[in-house]
Legacy VTK file of the C-alpha trace (Angstrom):
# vtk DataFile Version 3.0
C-alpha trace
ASCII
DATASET POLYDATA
POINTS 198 float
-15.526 -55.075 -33.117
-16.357 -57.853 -30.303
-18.295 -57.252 -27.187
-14.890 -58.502 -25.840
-12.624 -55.531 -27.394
-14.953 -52.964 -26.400
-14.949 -53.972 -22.787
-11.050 -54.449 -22.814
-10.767 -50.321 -24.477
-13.380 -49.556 -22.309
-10.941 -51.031 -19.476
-7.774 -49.162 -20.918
-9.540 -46.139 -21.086
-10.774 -46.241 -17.724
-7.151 -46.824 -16.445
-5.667 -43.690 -18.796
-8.328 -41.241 -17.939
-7.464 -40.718 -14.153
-4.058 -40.383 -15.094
-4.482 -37.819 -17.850
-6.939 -35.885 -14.792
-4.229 -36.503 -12.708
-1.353 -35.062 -15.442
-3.627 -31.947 -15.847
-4.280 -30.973 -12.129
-0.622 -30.911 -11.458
0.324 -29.211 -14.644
-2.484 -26.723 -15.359
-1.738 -24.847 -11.932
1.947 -24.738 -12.894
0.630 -22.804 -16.377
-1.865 -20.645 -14.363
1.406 -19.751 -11.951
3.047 -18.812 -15.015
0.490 -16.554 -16.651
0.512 -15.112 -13.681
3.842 -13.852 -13.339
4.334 -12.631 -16.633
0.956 -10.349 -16.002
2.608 -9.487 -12.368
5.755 -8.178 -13.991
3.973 -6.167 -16.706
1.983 -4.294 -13.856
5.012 -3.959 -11.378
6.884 -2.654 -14.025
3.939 -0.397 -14.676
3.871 0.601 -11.296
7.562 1.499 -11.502
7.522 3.762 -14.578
4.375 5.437 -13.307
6.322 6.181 -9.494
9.371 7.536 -11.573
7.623 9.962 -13.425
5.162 11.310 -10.218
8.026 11.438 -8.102
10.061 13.252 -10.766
7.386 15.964 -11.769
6.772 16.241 -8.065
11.041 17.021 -7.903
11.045 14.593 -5.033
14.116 12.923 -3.628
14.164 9.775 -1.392
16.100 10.399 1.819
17.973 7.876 4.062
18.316 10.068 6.961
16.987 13.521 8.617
13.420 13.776 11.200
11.276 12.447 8.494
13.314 9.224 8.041
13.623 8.418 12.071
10.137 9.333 12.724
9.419 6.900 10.169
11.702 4.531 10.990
10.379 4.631 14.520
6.732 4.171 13.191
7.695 1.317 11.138
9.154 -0.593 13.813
6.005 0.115 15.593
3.691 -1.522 12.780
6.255 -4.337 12.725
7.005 -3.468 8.962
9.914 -2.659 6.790
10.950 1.165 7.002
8.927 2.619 4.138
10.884 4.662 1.432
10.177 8.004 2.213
10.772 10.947 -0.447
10.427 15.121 0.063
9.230 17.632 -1.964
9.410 21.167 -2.172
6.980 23.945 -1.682
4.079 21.776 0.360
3.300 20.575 3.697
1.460 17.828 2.435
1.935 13.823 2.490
0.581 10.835 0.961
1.359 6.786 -0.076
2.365 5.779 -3.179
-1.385 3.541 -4.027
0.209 0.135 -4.864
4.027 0.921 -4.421
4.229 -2.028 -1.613
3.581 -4.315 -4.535
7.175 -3.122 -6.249
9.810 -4.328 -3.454
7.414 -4.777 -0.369
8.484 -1.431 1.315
6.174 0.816 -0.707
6.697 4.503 -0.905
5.212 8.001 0.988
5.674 11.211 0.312
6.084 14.254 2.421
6.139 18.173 1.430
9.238 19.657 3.039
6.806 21.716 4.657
5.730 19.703 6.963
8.526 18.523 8.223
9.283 22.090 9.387
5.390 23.139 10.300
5.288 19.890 12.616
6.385 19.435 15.449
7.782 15.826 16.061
4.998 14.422 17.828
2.532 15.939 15.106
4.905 14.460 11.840
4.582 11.287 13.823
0.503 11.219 13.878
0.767 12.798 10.332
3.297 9.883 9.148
1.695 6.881 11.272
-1.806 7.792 9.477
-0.256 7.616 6.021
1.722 4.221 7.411
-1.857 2.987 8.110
-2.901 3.465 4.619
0.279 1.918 3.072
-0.320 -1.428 5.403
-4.163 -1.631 4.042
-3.413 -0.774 0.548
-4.409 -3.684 -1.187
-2.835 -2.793 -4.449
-6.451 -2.783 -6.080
-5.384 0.566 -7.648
-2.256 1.757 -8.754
-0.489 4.893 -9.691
-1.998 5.872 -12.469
-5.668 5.398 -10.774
-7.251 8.560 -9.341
-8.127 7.874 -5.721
-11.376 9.787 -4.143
-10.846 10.628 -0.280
-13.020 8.628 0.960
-14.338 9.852 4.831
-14.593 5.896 6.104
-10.895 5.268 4.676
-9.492 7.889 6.440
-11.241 7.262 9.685
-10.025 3.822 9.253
-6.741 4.913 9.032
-6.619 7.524 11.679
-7.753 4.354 14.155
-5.058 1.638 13.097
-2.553 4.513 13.373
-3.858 5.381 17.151
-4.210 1.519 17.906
-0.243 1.333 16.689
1.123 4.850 17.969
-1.549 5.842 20.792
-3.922 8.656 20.240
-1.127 11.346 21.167
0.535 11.728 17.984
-3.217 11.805 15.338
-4.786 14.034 18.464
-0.936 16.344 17.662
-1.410 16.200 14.140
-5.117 16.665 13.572
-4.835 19.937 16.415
-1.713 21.131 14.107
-4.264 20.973 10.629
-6.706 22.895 11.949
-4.322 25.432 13.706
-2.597 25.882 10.272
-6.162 26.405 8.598
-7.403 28.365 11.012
-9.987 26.136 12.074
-11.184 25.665 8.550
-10.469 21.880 7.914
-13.906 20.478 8.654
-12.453 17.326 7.707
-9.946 17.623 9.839
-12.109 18.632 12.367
-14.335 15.466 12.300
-11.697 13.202 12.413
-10.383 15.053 16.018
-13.770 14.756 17.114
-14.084 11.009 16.069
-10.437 10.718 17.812
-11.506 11.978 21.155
LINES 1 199
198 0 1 2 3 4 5 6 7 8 9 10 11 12 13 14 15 16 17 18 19 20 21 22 23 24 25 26 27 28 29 30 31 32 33 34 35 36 37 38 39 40 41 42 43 44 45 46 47 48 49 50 51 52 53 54 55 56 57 58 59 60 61 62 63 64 65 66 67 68 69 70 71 72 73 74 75 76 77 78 79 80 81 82 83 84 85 86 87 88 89 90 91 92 93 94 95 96 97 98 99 100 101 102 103 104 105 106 107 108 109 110 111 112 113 114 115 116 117 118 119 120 121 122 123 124 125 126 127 128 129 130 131 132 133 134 135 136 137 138 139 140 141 142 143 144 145 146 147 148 149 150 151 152 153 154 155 156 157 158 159 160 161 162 163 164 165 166 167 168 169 170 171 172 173 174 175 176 177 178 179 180 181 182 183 184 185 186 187 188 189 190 191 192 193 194 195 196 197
């Protein structure tokens, strides 16, 4: 082979190579985007099965109206987010998110013990509600149904402060004063948090 034909492949290649880099940059992200989805859908779909079968051992039903619903619906306007779906369940007056349910439709899910809804007063349900709200809008989705979630004492002070910089201090100040009067004073956690509050 010449000095010649080496410099002319030499020139070729030069040419080819930026458009092969340029061929890959715009189609590798394209495949990436792909993979992506297809590992997206396996964990929303996941995420669906595992909500279906909590909320159905937990005998839960979503509602669409009732005090719950327009507390909630009042609280969501409030955070400037889609209404929540919000399900009840017997025998409890206790309340939590769904981790990772905002990742299935954007709404996400909380539940509330029917309980509650008759052991609080509206102003209380509203601190009770806008604190779970507050953990719904931070969920990140990092952990998802199936993943056992340790109360953590910073999350929930976190919480308790987006909730009073979205609803005022009234309604966590109602709620956290309703815990401890339905413990008798024996919620230190509870407790804390009013004291944090004040």
């Amino acid at each position: 082979m010449s000095y010649r034909a080496v410099f002319d492949a030499t020139q070729v290649a030069g040419r080819i190579l930026p458009v092969i880099i340029l061929l890959g940059t715009i189609l590798a992200p394209q495949e990436i985007v792909n993979a992506t989805d297809v590992t997206s859908q396996f964990n929303i779909q996941a995420q669906t099965t595992c909500e279906g079968e909590m909320l159905g051992k937990m005998d839960a039903r979503e509602v669409f109206s009732g005090t719950a619903y327009d507390v909630l619906t009042e609280i969501a306007r409030a955070y400037g987010r889609v209404i929540p779906h919000i399900y009840i369940f017997p025998g409890s007056w206790n309340m939590a998110y769904i981790a990772a349910s905002t990742a299935v439709d954007g709404r996400g899910k909380i539940v509330v013990g029917q309980e509650a809804i008759e052991l609080f007063d509206t102003m209380a349900l509203k601190g009770f509600l806008g604190h779970e709200m507050a953990h719904l809008v931070r969920d990140s989705a990092a952990q998802g149904c199936n993943d056992y979630i340790v109360r953590n004492p910073q999350m929930e002070a976190d919480a308790d402060a987006l909730a009073a910089r979205m609803l005022g201090r009234r309604p966590l100040k109602a709620f956290l004063e309703r815990v401890l009067a339905l413990t008798e004073g024996q919620n230190s956690d509870a407790k804390h948090r009013l004291e944090v509050l004040q």
